[in-house]
Structures are given as C-alpha cells and as structure tokens.
C-alpha positions as CSV (number, residue, x, y, z in Angstrom):
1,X,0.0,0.0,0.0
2,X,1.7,3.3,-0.7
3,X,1.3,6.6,0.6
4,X,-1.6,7.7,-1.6
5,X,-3.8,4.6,-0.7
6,X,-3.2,5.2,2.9
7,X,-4.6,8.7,2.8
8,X,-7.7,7.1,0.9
9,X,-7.7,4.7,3.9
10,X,-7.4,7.6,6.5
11,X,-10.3,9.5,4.6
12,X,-12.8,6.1,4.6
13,X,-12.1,5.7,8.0
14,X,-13.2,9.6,9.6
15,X,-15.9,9.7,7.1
16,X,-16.9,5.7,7.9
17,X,-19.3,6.1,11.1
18,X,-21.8,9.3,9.0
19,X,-21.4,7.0,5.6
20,X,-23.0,4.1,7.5
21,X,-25.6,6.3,9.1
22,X,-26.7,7.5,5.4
23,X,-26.7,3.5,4.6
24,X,-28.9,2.8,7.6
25,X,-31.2,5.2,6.2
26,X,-30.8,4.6,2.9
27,X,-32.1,1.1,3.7
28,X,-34.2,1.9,6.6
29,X,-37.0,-0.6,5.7
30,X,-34.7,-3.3,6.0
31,X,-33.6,-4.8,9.7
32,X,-30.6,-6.4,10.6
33,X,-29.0,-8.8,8.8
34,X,-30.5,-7.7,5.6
35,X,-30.0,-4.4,6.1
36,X,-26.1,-4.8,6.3
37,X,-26.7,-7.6,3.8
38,X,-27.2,-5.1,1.6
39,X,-25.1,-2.5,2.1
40,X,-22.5,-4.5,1.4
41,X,-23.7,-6.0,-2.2
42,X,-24.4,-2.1,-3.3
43,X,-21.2,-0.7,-2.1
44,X,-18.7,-3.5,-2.6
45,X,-20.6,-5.8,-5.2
46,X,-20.3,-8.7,-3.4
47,X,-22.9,-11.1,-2.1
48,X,-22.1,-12.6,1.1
49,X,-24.9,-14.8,1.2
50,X,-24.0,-16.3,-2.4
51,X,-19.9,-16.2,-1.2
52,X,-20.6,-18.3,1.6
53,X,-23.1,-21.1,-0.2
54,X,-20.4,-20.8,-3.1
55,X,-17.4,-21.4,-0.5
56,X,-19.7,-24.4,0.8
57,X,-19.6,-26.3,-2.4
58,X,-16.5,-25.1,-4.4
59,X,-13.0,-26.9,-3.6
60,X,-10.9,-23.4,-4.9
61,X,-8.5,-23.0,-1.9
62,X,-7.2,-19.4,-3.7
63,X,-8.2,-16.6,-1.6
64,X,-9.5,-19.1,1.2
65,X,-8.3,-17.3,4.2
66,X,-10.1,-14.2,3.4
67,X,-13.6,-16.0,1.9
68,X,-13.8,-17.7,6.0
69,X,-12.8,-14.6,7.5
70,X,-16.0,-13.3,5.4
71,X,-17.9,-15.9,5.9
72,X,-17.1,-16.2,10.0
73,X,-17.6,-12.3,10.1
74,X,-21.1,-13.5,8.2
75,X,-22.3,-15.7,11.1
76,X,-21.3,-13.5,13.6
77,X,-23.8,-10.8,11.7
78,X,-26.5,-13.1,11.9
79,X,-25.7,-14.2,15.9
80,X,-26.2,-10.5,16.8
81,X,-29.5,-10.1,15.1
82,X,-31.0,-13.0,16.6
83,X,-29.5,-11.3,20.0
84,X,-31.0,-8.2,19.0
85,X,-34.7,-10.3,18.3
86,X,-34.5,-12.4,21.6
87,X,-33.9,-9.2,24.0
88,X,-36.7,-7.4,21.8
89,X,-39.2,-10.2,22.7
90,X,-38.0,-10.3,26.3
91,X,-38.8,-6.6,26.8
C-alpha cells in the first residue's frame, strides 16, 4: 500500500461512522441482517450470502483465508440479530 492509498484509507475511515448512518437510512425498511446484507452488495458488489453457499460447495483453496474470514464475520452478523430479536421479545 503506498502513501496515496493510505490517505484514501485515513479519509474512509473519519468519514466511515456518518457513511453508514446514510446507509442505515438509505435502507431503513430493512432490519438487521438484511439491512447490512445489503449494504455491502451495493457498495462493494459482493454477495455474502452467495460467497458463503459458493465457499460451501467449491474446492478453490485461492483466496480461502479471506472467503472464511467473510464468511465467519457472516455468522457472527446473523448471531447479533438473533440477540437483538431475543432481548426485543423479552422486553
């Protein structure tokens, strides 16, 4: 990464925490899972759902260390919004 890139990556990052406030209600009729689902398929182009059932059936070890990152960071997504339902239903 050279000097350039890591300005980019300085600029992202202060401008990160408004960015995915506008995303939150960009997609405000979505909840959860979906909702970051999403954001992340208009912003990045890339599907987590279909990388993960893709990862499940394909043998291609290139790039494997990132794809479980994604998909572990995946499952933990989906953990937190069934936390998020349970203490809703509790209240």
């Amino acid at each position: 990464m050279d000097e350039s890139d890591k300005i980019v990556l300085d600029i992202i990052e202060t401008l990160y925490i408004e960015w995915l406030e506008i995303q939150k209600k960009k997609y405000s009729d979505l909840e959860g899972y979906d909702k970051y689902k999403k954001i992340i398929l208009d912003t990045f182009g890339y599907d987590i759902e279909r990388a993960s059932i893709e990862q499940e059936r394909n043998t291609d070890f290139t790039k494997l260390e990132r794809k479980l990152q994604i998909m572990k960071l995946n499952q933990k997504l989906k953990e937190e919004e069934k936390k998020k339902k349970r203490k809703r239903r509790n209240k």
